[in-house]
One Martini backbone bead per residue (centre of mass of N, CA, C, O) as a GRO file, in nm:
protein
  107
    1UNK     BB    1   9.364   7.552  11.529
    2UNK     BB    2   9.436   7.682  11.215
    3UNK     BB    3   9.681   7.640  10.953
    4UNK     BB    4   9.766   7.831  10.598
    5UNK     BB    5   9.993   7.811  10.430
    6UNK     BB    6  10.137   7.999  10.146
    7UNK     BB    7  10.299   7.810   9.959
    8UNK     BB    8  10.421   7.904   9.691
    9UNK     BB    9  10.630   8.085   9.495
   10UNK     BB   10  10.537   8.423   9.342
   11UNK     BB   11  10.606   8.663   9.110
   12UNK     BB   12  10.318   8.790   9.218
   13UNK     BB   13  10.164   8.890   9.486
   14UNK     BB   14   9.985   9.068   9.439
   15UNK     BB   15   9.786   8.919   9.241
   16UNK     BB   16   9.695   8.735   9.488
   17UNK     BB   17   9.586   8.950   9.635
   18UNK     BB   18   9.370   9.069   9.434
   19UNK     BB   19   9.239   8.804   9.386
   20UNK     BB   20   8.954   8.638   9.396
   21UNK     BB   21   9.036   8.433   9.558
   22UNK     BB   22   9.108   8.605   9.804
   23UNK     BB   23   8.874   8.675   9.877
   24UNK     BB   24   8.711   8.424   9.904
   25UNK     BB   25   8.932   8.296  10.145
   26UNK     BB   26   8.860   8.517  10.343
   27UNK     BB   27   8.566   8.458  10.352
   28UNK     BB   28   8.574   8.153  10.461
   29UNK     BB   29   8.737   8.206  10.683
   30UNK     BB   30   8.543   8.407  10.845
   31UNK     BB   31   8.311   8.171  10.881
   32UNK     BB   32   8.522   7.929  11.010
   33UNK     BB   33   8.609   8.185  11.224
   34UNK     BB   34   8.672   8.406  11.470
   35UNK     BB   35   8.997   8.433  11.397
   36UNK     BB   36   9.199   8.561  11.133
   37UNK     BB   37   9.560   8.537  11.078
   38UNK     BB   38   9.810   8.740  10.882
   39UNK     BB   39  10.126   8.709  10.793
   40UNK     BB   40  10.366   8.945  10.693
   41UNK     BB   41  10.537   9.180  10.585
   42UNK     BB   42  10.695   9.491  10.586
   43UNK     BB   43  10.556   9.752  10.476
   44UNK     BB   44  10.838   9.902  10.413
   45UNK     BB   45  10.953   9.645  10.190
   46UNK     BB   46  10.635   9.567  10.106
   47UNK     BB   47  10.314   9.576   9.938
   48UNK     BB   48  10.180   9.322  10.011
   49UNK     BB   49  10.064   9.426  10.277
   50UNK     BB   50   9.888   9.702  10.226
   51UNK     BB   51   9.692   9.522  10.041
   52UNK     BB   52   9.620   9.320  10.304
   53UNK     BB   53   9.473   9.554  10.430
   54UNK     BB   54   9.214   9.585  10.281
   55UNK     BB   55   9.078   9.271  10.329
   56UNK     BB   56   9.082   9.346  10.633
   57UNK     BB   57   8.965   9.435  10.969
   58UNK     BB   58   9.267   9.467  11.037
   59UNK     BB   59   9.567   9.578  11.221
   60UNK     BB   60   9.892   9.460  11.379
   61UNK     BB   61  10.171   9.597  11.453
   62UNK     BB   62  10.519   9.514  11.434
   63UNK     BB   63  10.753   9.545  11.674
   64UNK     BB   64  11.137   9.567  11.720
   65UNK     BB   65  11.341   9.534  11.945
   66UNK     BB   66  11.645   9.707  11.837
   67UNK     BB   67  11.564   9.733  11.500
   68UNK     BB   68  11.295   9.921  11.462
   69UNK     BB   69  11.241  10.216  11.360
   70UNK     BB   70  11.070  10.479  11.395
   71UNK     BB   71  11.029  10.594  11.154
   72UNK     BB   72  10.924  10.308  11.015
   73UNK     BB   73  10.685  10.286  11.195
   74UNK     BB   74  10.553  10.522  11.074
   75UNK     BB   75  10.557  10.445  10.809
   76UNK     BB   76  10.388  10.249  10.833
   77UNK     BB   77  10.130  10.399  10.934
   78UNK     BB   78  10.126  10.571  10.691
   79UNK     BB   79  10.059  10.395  10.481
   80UNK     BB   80   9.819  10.215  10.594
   81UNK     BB   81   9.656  10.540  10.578
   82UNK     BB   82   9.633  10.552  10.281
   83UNK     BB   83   9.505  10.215  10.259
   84UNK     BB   84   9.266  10.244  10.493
   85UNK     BB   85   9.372  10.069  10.702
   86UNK     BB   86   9.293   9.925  11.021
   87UNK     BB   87   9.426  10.008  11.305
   88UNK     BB   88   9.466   9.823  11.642
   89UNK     BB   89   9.775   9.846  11.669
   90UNK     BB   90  10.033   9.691  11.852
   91UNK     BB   91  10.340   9.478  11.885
   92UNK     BB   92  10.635   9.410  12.099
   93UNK     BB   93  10.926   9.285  12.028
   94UNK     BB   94  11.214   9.138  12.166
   95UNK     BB   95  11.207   9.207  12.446
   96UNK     BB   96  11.418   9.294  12.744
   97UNK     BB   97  11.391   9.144  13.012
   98UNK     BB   98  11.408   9.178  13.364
   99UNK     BB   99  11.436   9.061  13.693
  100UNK     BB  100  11.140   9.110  13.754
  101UNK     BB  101  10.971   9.008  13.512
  102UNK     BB  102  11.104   8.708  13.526
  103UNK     BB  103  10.968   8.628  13.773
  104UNK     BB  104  10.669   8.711  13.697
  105UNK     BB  105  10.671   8.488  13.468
  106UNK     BB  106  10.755   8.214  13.627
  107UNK     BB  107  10.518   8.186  13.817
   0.00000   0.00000   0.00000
C-alpha cells in the first residue's frame, strides 16, 4: 500500500483536478496499483468530488450513520449521476454495533 498526501492547500481545487498533471498523474497510478482510491470531500458540499468522479473508473458513497440525511445521499447520488461518473456502491460508516455484533467481530 502507498499513501498519495493531497500536498498544499491550492485557491482553486477544482483547477488542479481538471489539470493535465492529474489526468497524468491518475494515469501513472492506474499503470502502478492494482486498485486505487481517491478521498474526496462530501459531494454536496464541494465541487471538487463530482469533478473528481468523472476522471475515476467508479466511486463507492460514503454514508455516515446517524449524521448523513437521507436526502442528502440522494441528493449525492443525483449529482453523481448527472456528471456521468459510475457509482458501485455505497459504504455505511459510524454505524453503532449491537452486543451480538461485537461478540461476532471480538472472535
Amino acid at each position: 500500500m502507498r499513501i498519495l498526501t493531497s500536498g498544499p492547500e491550492v485557491e482553486v481545487p477544482s483547477d488542479l483536478i481538471a489539470s493535465p498533471a492529474m489526468t497524468s498523474l491518475i494515469a501513472r497510478l492506474r499503470d502502478d496499483a492494482d486498485v486505487v482510491l481517491f478521498d474526496a470531500p462530501p459531494v454536496v458540499l464541494a465541487t471538487d468530488a463530482a469533478e473528481l468522479a468523472t476522471l475515476v473508473d467508479g466511486v463507492l458513497l460514503t454514508v455516515s450513520a446517524g449524521h448523513t440525511r437521507r436526502d442528502d445521499a440522494q441528493r449525492a447520488v443525483d449529482l453523481l449521476g448527472k456528471v456521468g461518473a459510475r457509482l458501485v456502491g455505497a459504504a455505511l460508516v459510524n454505524a453503532p454495533a449491537d452486543a451480538e455484533l461485537r461478540k461476532y467481530l471480538a472472535a
